[in-house]
C-alpha positions as CSV (number, residue, x, y, z in Angstrom):
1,X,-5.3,-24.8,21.5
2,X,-4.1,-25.2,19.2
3,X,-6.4,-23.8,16.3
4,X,-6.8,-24.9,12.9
5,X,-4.3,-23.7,10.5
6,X,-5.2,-21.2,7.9
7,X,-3.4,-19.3,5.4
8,X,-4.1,-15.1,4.5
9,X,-3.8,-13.2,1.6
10,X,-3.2,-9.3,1.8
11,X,-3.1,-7.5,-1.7
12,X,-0.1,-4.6,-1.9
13,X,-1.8,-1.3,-1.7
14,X,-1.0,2.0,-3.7
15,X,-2.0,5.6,-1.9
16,X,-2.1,9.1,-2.3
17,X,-2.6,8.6,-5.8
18,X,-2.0,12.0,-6.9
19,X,-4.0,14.7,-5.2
20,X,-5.6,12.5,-2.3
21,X,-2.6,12.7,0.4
22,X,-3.1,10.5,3.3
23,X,-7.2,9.3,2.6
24,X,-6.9,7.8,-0.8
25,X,-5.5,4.1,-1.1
26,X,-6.0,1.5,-3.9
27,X,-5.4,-2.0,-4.1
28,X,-3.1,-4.0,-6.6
29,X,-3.5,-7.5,-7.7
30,X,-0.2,-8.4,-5.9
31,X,0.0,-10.5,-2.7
32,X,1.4,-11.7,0.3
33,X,0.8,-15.1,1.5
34,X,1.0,-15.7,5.1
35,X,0.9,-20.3,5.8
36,X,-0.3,-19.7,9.6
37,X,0.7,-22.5,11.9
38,X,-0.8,-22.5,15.6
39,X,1.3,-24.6,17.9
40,X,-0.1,-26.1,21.5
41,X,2.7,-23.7,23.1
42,X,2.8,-20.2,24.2
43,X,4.9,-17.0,23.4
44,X,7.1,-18.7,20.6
45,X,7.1,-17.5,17.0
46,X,8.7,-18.1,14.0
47,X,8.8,-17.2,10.4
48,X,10.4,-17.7,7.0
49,X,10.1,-15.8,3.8
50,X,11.7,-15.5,0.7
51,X,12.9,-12.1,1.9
52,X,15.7,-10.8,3.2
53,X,16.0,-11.1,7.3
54,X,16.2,-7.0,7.3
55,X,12.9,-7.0,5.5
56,X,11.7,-10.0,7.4
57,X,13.5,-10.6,10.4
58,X,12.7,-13.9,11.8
59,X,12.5,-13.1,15.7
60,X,9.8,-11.1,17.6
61,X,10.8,-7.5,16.4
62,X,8.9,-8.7,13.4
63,X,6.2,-6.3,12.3
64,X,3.8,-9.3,11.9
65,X,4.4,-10.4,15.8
66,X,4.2,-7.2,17.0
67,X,0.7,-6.8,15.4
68,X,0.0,-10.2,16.1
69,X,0.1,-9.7,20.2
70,X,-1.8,-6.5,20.3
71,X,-5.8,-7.9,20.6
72,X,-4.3,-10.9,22.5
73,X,-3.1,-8.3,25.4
74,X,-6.5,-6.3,24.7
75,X,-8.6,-9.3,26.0
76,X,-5.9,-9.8,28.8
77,X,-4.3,-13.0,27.8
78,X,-1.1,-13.0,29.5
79,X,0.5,-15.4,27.4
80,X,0.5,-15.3,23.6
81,X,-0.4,-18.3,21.6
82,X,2.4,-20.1,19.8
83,X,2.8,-19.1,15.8
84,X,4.9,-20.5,12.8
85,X,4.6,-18.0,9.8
86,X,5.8,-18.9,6.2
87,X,5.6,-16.1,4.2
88,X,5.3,-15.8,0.5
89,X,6.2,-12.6,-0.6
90,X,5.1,-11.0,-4.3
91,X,5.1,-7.3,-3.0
92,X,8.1,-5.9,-3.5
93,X,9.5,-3.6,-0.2
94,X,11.0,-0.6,-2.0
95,X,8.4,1.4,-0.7
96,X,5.1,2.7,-2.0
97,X,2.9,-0.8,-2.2
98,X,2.1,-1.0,1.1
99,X,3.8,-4.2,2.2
100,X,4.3,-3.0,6.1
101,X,0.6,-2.6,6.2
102,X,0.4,-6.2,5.4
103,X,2.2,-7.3,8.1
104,X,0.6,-5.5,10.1
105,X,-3.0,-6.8,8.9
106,X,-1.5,-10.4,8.6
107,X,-1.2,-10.4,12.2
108,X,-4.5,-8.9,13.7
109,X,-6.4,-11.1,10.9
110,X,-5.1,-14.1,12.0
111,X,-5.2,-13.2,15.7
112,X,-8.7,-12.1,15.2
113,X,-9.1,-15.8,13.5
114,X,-8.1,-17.2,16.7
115,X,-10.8,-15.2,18.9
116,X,-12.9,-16.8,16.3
117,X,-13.3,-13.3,14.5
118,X,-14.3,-10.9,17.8
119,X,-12.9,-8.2,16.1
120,X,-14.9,-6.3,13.3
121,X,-13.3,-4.8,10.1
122,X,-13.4,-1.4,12.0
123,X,-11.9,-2.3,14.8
124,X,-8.7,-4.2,12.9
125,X,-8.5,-1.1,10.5
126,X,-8.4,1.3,13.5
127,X,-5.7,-0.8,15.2
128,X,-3.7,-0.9,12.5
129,X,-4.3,2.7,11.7
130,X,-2.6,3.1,15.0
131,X,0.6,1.5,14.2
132,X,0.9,2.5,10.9
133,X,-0.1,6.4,11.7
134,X,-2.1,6.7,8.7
135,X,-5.1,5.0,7.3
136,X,-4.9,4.9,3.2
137,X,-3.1,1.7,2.7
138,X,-4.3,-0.3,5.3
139,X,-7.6,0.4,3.9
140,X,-7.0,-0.7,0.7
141,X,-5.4,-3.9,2.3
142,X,-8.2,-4.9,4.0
143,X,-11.2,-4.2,2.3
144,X,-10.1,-4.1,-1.7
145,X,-10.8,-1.4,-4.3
146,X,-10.7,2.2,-4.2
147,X,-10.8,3.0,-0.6
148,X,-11.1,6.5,0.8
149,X,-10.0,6.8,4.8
150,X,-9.2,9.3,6.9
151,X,-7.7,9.1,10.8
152,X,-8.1,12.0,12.5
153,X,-8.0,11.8,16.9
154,X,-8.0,7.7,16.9
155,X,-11.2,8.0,14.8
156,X,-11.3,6.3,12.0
157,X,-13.7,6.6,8.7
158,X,-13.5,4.4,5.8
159,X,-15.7,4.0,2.5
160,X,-14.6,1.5,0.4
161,X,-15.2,1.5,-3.9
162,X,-15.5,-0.9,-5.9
163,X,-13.4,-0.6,-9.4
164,X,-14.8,-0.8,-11.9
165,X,-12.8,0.6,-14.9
166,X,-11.5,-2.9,-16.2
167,X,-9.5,-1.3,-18.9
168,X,-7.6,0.1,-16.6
169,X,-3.9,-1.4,-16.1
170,X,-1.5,0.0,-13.5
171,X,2.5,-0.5,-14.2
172,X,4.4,-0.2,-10.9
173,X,8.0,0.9,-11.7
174,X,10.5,1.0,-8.6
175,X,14.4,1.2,-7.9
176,X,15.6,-2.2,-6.4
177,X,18.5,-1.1,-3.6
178,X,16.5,2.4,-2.9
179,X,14.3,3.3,-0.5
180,X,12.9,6.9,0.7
181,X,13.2,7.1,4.2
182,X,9.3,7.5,5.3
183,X,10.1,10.4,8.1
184,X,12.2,12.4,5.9
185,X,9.4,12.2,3.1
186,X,7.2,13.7,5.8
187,X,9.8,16.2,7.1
188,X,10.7,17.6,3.7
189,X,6.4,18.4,2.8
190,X,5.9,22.2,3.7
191,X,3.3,22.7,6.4
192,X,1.3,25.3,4.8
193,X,0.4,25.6,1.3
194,X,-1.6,28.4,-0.8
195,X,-5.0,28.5,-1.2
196,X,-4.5,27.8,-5.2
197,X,-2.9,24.4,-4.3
198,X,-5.4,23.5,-1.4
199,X,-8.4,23.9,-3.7
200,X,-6.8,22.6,-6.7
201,X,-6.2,19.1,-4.3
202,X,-9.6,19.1,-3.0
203,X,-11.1,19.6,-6.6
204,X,-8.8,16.6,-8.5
205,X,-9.6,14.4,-5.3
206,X,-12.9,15.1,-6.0
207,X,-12.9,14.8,-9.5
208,X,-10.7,11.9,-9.2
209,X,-13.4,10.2,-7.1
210,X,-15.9,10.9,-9.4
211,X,-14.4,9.3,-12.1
212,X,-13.8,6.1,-10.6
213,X,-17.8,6.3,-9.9
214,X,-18.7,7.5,-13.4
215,X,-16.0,5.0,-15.0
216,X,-14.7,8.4,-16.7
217,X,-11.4,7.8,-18.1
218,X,-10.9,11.4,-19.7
219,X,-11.7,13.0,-16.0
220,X,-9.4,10.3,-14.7
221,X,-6.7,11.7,-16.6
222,X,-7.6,15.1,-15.5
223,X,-7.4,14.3,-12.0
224,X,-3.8,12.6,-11.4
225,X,-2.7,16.2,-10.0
226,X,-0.8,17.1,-6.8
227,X,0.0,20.4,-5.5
228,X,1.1,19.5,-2.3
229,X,2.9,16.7,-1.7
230,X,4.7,15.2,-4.7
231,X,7.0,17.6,-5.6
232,X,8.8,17.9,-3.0
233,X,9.0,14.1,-2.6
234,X,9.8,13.9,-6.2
235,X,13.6,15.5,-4.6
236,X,14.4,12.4,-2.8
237,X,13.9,9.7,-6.0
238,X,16.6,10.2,-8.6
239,X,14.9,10.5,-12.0
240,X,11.4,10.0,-10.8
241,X,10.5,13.1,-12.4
242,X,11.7,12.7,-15.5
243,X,10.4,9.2,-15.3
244,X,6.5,10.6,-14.8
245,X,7.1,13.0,-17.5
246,X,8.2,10.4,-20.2
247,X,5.1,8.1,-19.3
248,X,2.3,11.5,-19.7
249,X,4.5,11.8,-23.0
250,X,4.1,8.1,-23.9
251,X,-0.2,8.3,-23.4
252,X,0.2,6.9,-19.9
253,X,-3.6,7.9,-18.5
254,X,-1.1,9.5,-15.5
255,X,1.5,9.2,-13.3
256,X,2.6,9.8,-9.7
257,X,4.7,8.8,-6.6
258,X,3.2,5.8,-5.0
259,X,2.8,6.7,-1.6
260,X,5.9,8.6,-0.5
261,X,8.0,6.1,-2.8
262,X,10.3,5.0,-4.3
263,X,7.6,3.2,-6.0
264,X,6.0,5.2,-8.8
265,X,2.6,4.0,-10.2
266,X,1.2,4.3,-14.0
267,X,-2.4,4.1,-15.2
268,X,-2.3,3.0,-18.7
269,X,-5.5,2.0,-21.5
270,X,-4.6,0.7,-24.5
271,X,-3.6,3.9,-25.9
272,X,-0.8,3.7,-23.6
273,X,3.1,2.7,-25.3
274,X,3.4,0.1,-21.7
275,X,6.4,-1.4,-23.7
276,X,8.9,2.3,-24.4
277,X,7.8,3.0,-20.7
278,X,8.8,0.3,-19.1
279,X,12.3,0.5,-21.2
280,X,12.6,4.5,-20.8
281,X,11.7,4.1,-17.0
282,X,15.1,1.8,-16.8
283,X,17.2,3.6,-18.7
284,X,16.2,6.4,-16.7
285,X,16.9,5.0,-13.3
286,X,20.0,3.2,-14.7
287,X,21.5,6.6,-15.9
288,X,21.0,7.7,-12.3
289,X,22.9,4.5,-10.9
290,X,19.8,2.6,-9.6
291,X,19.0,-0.6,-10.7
292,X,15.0,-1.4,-11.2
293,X,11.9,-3.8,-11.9
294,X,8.6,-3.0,-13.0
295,X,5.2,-5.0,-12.2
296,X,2.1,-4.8,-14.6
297,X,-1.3,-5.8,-12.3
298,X,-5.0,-4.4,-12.1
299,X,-6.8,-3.2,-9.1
300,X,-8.2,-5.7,-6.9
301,X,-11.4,-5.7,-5.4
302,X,-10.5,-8.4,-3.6
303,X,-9.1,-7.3,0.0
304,X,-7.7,-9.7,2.8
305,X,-8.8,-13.3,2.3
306,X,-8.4,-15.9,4.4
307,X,-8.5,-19.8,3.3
């Protein structure tokens, strides 16, 4: 005590993308910054962000902290090292880019920093698996790409793939003052579903997968399907399904609920009108009272870095 400073980035994660509910996550070439400061003091913590304090609240309730503690109390310290967080926030929190996985990886990576790196990619994924109950963004937060992850009895397995269709663009569209309350997005899914829509999932997941391999943009295109999930989700966002239908109408490559939203996400090629989308999409939301933003980025292949 105290450690050298260092500073992480976490890229914003999309998942489900389509047909791979809960095991498919992909990361976006937006960031949080976390300026890590270690102080010669115990169990204090503080942060600032350019966010608002219900989003970021500056006191140990804070997502970050919380992670933060967890492999301190694993290796039995019974006092947690001192921490000063400034937080530069690009990731929107509207829901569906992953930015509570951030947190959550912001604080195990730079607690594992300060155990000079004990804990093994694995072993920070499966922890934060554990607070965030599901393993598709944190993937893609920490390791980059196209990630596929599944968390099934506190065991986790992750295979992380590279990107590699570079004419790819993704257009994030999202309400500003709306959010879809994560529980209810999980309450409202039915519990059992067809045979029809269980094999047509499995075959656009693996189709989907395949075309990220192959660097097929046609079978891409074929595979942005859901039959179980997005739907019913698609209740909860005012005009997100009209606003999916006017971007397969305007040559986006697809379009789905990012996550369990609000957040949708577009693939676009340069076939794709990006310009009448991102106009329609806010007419769209502004006929149904909700004020929104869009964000144009690639995916990253680039996971968590720290400086």
């Amino acid at each position: 005590m105290p450690k050298e400073n260092l500073k992480i980035q976490i890229p914003a994660s999309s998942s489900n993308l389509g047909p791979g509910f809960d095991c498919f996550g992909l990361a976006l070439t937006i960031h949080n910054e976390y300026d890590i400061e270690f102080i010669d003091s115990y169990d204090e913590f503080e942060i600032n962000s350019n966010l608002k304090d219900e989003f970021c609240p500056n006191n140990k309730e804070n997502l970050f902290y919380k992670a933060f503690q967890i492999l301190f109390r694993k290796e039995g310290f019974n006092k947690i090292p001192s921490i000063k967080v400034e937080l530069n926030a690009q990731i929107p929190c509207s829901g569906g880019f992953g930015s509570s996985g951030t947190a959550v990886l912001g604080g195990l990576v730079a607690a594992n920093n300060f155990l000079e790196c004990k804990y093994e990619e694995s072993e920070l994924l499966k922890e934060a698996c554990l607070i965030e109950k599901h393993p598709d963004n944190v993937c893609a937060s920490l390791l980059g790409g196209f990630c596929l992850s599944s968390f099934e009895d506190e065991k986790l397995i992750s295979k992380k793939i590279d990107w590699q269709l570079e004419e790819v663009d993704i257009l994030m569209l999202y309400p500003l003052d709306f959010r879809v309350n994560t529980d209810e997005a999980r309450k409202i899914l039915k519990e059992n579903h067809p045979i029809k829509s269980s094999v047509s999932n499995l075959s656009n997941s693996a189709f989907f997968t395949a075309a990220v391999l192959t660097e097929d943009l046609e079978l891409l295109k074929e595979s942005i399907k859901d039959k179980i999930h997005e739907q019913e989700r698609l209740q909860l966002i005012p005009g997100a399904s009209e606003i999916i239908s006017m971007a397969k109408e305007q040559s986006a490559i697809g379009a789905t609920i990012s996550g369990s939203g609000a957040s949708l996400i577009v693939f676009l090629d340069s076939k794709s009108n990006l310009d009448i989308i991102k106009d329609k999409a806010k007419e769209i939301w502004a006929k149904n009272k909700l004020e929104s933003e869009s964000i144009l980025c690639k995916v990253s292949n680039s996971g968590a870095l720290i400086y």
